[in-house]
Each structure stands twice: as structure tokens, then as C-alpha cells.
C-alpha positions as CSV (number, residue, x, y, z in Angstrom):
1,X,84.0,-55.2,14.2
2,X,86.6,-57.2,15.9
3,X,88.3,-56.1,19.1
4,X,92.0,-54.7,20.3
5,X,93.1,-53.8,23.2
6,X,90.7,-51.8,25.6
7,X,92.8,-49.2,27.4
8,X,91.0,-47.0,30.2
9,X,92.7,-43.5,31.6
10,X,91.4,-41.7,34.5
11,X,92.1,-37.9,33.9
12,X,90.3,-34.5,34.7
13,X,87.6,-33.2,32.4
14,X,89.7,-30.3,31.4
15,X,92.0,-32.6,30.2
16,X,89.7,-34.5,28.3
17,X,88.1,-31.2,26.9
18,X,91.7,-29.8,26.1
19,X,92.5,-33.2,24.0
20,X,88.7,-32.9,22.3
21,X,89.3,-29.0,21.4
22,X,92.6,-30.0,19.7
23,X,90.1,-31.9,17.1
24,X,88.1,-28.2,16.7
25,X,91.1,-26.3,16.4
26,X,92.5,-27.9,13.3
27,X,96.0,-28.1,14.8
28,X,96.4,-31.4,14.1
29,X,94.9,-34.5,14.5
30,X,97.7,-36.3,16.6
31,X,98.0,-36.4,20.2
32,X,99.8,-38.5,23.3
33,X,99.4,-39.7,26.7
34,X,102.5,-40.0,28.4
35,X,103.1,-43.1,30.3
36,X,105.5,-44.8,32.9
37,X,104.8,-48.2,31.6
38,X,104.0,-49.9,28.7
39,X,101.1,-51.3,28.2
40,X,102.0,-54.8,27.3
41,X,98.7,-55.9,25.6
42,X,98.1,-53.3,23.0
43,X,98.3,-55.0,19.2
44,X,97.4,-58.6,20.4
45,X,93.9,-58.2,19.4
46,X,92.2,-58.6,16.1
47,X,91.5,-54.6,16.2
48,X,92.2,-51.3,16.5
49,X,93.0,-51.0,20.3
50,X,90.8,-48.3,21.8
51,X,92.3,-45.3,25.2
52,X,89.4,-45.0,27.5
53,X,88.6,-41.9,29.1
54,X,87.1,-41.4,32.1
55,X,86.6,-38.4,34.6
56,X,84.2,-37.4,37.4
57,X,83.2,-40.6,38.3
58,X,82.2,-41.9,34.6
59,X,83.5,-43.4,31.4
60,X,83.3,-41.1,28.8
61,X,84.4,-42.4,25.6
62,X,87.5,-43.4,23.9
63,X,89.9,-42.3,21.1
64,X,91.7,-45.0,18.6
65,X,94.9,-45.8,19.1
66,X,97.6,-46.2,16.4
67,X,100.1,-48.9,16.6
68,X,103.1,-47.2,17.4
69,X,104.5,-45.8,20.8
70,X,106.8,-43.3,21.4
71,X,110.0,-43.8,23.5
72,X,112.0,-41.4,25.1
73,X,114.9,-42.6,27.4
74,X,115.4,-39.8,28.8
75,X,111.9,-39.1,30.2
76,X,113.2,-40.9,33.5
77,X,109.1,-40.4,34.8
78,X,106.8,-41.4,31.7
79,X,108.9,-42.6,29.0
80,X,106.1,-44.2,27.1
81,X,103.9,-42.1,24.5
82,X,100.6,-43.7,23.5
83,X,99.4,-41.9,20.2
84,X,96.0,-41.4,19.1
85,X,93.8,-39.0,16.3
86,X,91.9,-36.6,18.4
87,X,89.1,-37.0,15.4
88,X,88.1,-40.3,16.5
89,X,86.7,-40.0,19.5
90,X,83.8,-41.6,20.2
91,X,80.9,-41.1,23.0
92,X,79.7,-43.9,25.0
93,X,76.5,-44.6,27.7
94,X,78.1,-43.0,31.2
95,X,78.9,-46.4,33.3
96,X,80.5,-45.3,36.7
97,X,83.9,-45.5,37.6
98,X,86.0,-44.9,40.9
99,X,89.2,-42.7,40.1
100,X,92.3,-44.8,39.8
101,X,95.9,-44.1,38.6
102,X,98.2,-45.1,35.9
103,X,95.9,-46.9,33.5
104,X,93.3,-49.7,33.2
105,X,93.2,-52.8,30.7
106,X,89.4,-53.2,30.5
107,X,86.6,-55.9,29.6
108,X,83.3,-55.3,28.1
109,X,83.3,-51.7,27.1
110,X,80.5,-50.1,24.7
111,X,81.3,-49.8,20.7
């Protein structure tokens, strides 16, 4: 498979485990993460580009990201919307991580 974007998020596990229930609930498979910057990079690879989660203190797998981003001007805070389809998250090997903010363009992640 060839490679997009690799974007990493650090957020708290029940935010992580609210975005993973949305897939078990049937609700819908579409969800956000509100931004206050764009993330530049995402499209310029020759793949899907891929939102990293990560909480207490390890990576813990990612979701695909679809092309399109949200904008809303009067969101003064996080006028970006990154969407993604809850149902394609994917586990990967724990690798540690110290908590950062905002987000996280990253190199070498797992498949």
C-alpha cells in the first residue's frame, strides 16, 4: 500500500472509546476532530492519509481520513474539521508517546 499523510492526536481514552463506540452504535459511520489549523500536508501522498491516536502514554491506532475538511468561519477557536469513518480503525503495537497538543505529522508509523 502506498502512504498519505500520517497525522497523530493526543486525546484521552474516553475520547478515543466514545469515537470507537460510535462504530458499535450504528449511528453513523462519520466523525470529526475539530482543529485550529489546517494541516497543510494531508493529500500530498500517494495514499489515504491516516489520524493517529494516542492516549496514556501510547499510540493506539488510527482511523482513515477522507479527503475533505470542513470549514467553519465562525468557529473563531477550531475552525478546521478533519473527517474520518469510525469503522476503519485500525490497532497498532503500543510505541510510547509523551502527551503533546494540537497535532503531530508523523514518520514511520505501523500499517
Amino acid at each position: 500500500m502506498t502512504k498519505g499523510v500520517d497525522i497523530g492526536l493526543y486525546a484521552s481514552d474516553i475520547t478515543l472509546s466514545h469515537k470507537l463506540d460510535q462504530a458499535e452504535d450504528g449511528k453513523g459511520n462519520e466523525a470529526t476532530w475539530n482543529m485550529g489549523r489546517l494541516p497543510t500536508r494531508m493529500g500530498q501522498g500517494d495514499g489515504p492519509d491516516r489520524l493517529f491516536f494516542a492516549t496514556e502514554g501510547y499510540w493506539r491506532g488510527y482511523f482513515l481520513l477522507q479527503q475533505d475538511v470542513l470549514y467553519n468561519p465562525t468557529d473563531e477557536a477550531k475552525p478546521y474539521s478533519l473527517i474520518f469513518d469510525v469503522t476503519t480503525w485500525k490497532d497498532i503495537p503500543s510505541q510510547s508517546v509523551k502527551r503533546f497538543r494540537g497535532f503531530r505529522y508523523l514518520e514511520g508509523m505501523p500499517d
